[in-house]
C-alpha positions in Angstrom: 104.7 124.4 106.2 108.4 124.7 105.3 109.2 123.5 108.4 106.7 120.9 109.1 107.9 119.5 106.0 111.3 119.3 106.9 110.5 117.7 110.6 108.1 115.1 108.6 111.1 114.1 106.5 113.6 114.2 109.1 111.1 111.9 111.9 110.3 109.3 108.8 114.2 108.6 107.7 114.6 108.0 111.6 111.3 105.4 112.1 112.1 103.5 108.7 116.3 103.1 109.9 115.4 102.6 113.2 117.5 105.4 114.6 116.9 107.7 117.0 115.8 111.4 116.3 114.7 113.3 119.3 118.5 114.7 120.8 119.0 117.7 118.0 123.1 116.8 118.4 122.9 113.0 118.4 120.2 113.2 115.7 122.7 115.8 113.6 125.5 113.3 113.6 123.8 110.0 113.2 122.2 112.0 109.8 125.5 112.7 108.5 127.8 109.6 109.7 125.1 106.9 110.0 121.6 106.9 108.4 123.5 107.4 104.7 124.8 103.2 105.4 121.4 101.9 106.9 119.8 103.7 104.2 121.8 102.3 101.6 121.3 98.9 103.1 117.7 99.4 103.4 117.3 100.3 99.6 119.7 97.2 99.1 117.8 95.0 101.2 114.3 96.1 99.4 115.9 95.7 96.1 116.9 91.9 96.9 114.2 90.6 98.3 112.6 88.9 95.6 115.7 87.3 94.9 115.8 85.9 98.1 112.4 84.8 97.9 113.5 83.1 95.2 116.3 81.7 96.7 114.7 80.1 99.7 111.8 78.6 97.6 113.9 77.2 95.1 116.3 76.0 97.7 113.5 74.0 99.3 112.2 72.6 96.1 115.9 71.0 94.9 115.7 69.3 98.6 112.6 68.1 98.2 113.7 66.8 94.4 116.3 65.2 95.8 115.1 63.1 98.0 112.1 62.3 95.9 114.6 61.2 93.0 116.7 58.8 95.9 113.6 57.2 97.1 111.1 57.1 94.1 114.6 55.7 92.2 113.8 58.2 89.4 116.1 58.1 86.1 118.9 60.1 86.0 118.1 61.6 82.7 115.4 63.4 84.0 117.1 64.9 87.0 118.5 67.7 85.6 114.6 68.5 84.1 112.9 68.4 87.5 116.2 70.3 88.5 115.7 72.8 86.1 112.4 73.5 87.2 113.1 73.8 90.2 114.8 76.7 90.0 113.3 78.5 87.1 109.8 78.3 88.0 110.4 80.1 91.7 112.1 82.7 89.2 109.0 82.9 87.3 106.5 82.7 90.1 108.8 86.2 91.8 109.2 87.8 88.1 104.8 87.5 87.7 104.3 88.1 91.4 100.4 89.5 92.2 100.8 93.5 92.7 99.8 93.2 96.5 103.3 91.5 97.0 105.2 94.5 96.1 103.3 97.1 94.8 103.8 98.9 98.5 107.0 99.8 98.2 108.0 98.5 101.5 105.8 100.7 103.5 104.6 98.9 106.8 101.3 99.6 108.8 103.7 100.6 111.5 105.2 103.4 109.7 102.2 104.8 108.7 100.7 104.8 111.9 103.2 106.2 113.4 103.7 108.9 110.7 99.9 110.0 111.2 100.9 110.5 115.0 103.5 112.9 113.7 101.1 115.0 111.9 98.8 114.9 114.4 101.5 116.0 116.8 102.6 119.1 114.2 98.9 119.9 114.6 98.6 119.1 110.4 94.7 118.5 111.7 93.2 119.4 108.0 92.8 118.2 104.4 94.5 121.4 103.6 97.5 121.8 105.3 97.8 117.9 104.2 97.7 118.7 100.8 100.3 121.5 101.1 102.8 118.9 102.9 102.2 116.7 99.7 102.9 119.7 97.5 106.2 119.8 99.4 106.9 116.3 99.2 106.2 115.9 95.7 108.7 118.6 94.9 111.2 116.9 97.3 110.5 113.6 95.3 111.1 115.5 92.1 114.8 116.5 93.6 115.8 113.1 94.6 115.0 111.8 90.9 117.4 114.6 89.6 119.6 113.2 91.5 119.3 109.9 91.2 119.3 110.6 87.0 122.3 112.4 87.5 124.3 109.9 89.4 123.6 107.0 86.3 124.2 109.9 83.8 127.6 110.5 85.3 128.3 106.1 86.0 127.4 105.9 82.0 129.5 109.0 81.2 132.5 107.8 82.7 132.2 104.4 81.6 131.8 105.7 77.8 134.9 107.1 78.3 136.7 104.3 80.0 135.8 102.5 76.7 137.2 105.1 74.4 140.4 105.2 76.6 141.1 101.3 76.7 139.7 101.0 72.7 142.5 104.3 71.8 145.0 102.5 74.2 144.6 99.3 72.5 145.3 100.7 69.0 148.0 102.2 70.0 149.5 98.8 71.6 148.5 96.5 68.4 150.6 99.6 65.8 154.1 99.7 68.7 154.0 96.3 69.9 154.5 93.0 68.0 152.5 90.3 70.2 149.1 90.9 68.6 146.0 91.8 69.5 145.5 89.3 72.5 148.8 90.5 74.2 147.3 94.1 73.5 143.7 92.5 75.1 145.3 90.8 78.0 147.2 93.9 79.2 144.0 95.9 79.3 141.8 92.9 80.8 142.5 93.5 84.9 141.6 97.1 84.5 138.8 96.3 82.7 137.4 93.7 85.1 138.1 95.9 87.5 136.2 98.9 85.9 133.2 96.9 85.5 132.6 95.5 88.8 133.3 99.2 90.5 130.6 100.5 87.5 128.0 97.3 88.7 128.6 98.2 92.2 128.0 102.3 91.3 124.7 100.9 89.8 123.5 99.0 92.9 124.3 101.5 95.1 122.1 104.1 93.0 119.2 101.5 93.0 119.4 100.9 96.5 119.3 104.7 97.0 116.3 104.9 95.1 114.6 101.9 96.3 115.2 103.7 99.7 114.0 106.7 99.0 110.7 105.2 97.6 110.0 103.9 100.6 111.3 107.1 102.3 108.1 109.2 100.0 105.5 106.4 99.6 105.6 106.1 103.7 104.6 109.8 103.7 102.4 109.5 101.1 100.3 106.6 102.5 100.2 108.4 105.3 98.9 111.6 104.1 96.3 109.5 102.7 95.8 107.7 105.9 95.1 111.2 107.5 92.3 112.4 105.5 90.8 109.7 105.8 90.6 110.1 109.7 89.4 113.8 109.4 87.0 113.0 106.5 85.5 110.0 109.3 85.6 112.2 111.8 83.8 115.2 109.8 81.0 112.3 109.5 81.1 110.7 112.4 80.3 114.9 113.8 77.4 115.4 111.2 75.2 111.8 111.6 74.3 112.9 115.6 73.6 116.4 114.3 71.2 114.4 111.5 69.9 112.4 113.8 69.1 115.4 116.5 67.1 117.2 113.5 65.1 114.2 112.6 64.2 113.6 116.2 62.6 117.2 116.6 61.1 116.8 113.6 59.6 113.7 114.4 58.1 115.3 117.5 
């Protein structure tokens, strides 16, 4: 089960990147060198997509505003209302958006059928070995949030102490020098900008890693599901002719 396991989670990151798996070298080196980016960018790319809903709605409303305001010759004063909402209430309509929008995770019916074939092919052809694979996943799952907890524990860590650095350095600066504090401030500022986009871009990259691997999990999930189902159909698909045989001799 070990190694089922391992070939379910190794076939899944290559279906959801679209990368090939079935060369053992090629598959080696695209998992070290390559799937780490797509994955990133797949985590990225399910993180952003309400905003880009967003964007492409609320981009079509503020045409549509504006040519309604040039031909219905609207007053200006109220431009920058109908302007205003249209771009706040796209926001709203992503923020409230029905659960079957997202609540997925980004798992297509292509992955899961396609994961189901992988069981079927690793001959995982009962509700119990299914259930031991999700014993295994769920522990895997419980590694990757370590992980993930660990990598914001360390961002925050190191930006604590960035704070205490530049806030020690700048006391120093305001008792040796004799510019003030906004020379003392404006030394310290390009670091600091710095600092905080490298600690914003640390955070996306942690949120696309685990928006990533949700999808990663929940595909394997919803497939484990998907497979039990198919076995408990076909357990009573097996028993209604059976039934049906008894009640027939009975009959006669």
């Amino acid at each position: 089960m070990y190694n089922i396991t391992q070939t379910v989670m190794e076939k899944t990151e290559a279906l959801i990147l679209n990368l090939p798996s079935e060369s053992k070298l090629w598959s080696t080196a695209t998992r070290l060198f390559i799937f780490p980016f797509k994955y990133l960018l797949l985590g990225l790319g399910e993180f952003f997509r309400p905003a880009s809903i967003w964007a492409y709605v609320a981009f079509a409303l503020l045409i549509i505003s504006s040519f309604m305001i040039n031909n219905l010759n609207i007053q200006r004063e109220y431009t920058t209302l109908i302007f205003s909402i249209c771009i706040y209430l796209p926001m709203v309509l992503v923020i409230f958006a029905v659960p079957s929008t997202y609540a997925y995770y980004g798992v297509q019916d292509y992955h899961v059928k396609k994961i189901v074939e992988v069981l079927e092919q690793l001959e995982v052809n009962s509700i119990e070995k299914i259930e031991l694979l999700e014993e295994n996943i769920e522990k895997i799952y419980s590694r990757i949030l370590s992980r993930i907890t660990f990598y914001k524990w360390l961002v925050g860590s190191i930006w604590a102490l960035f704070i205490i650095i530049t806030n020690i350095e700048i006391r120093i600066l305001l008792k040796v020098q004799n510019e003030g504090w906004q020379q003392a401030i404006g030394d310290n500022i390009i670091y600091f900008s710095i600092f905080l986009f490298a600690t914003l871009f640390a955070l996306l990259l942690i949120v696309g890693y685990k928006r990533a691997s949700e999808l990663l999990i929940k595909s394997i999930e919803f497939s484990c599901v998907e497979k039990k189902y198919l076995l408990q159909t076909d357990t009573l698909n097996e028993k209604k002719p059976n039934q049906n045989f008894s009640l027939h001799r009975r009959s006669r």
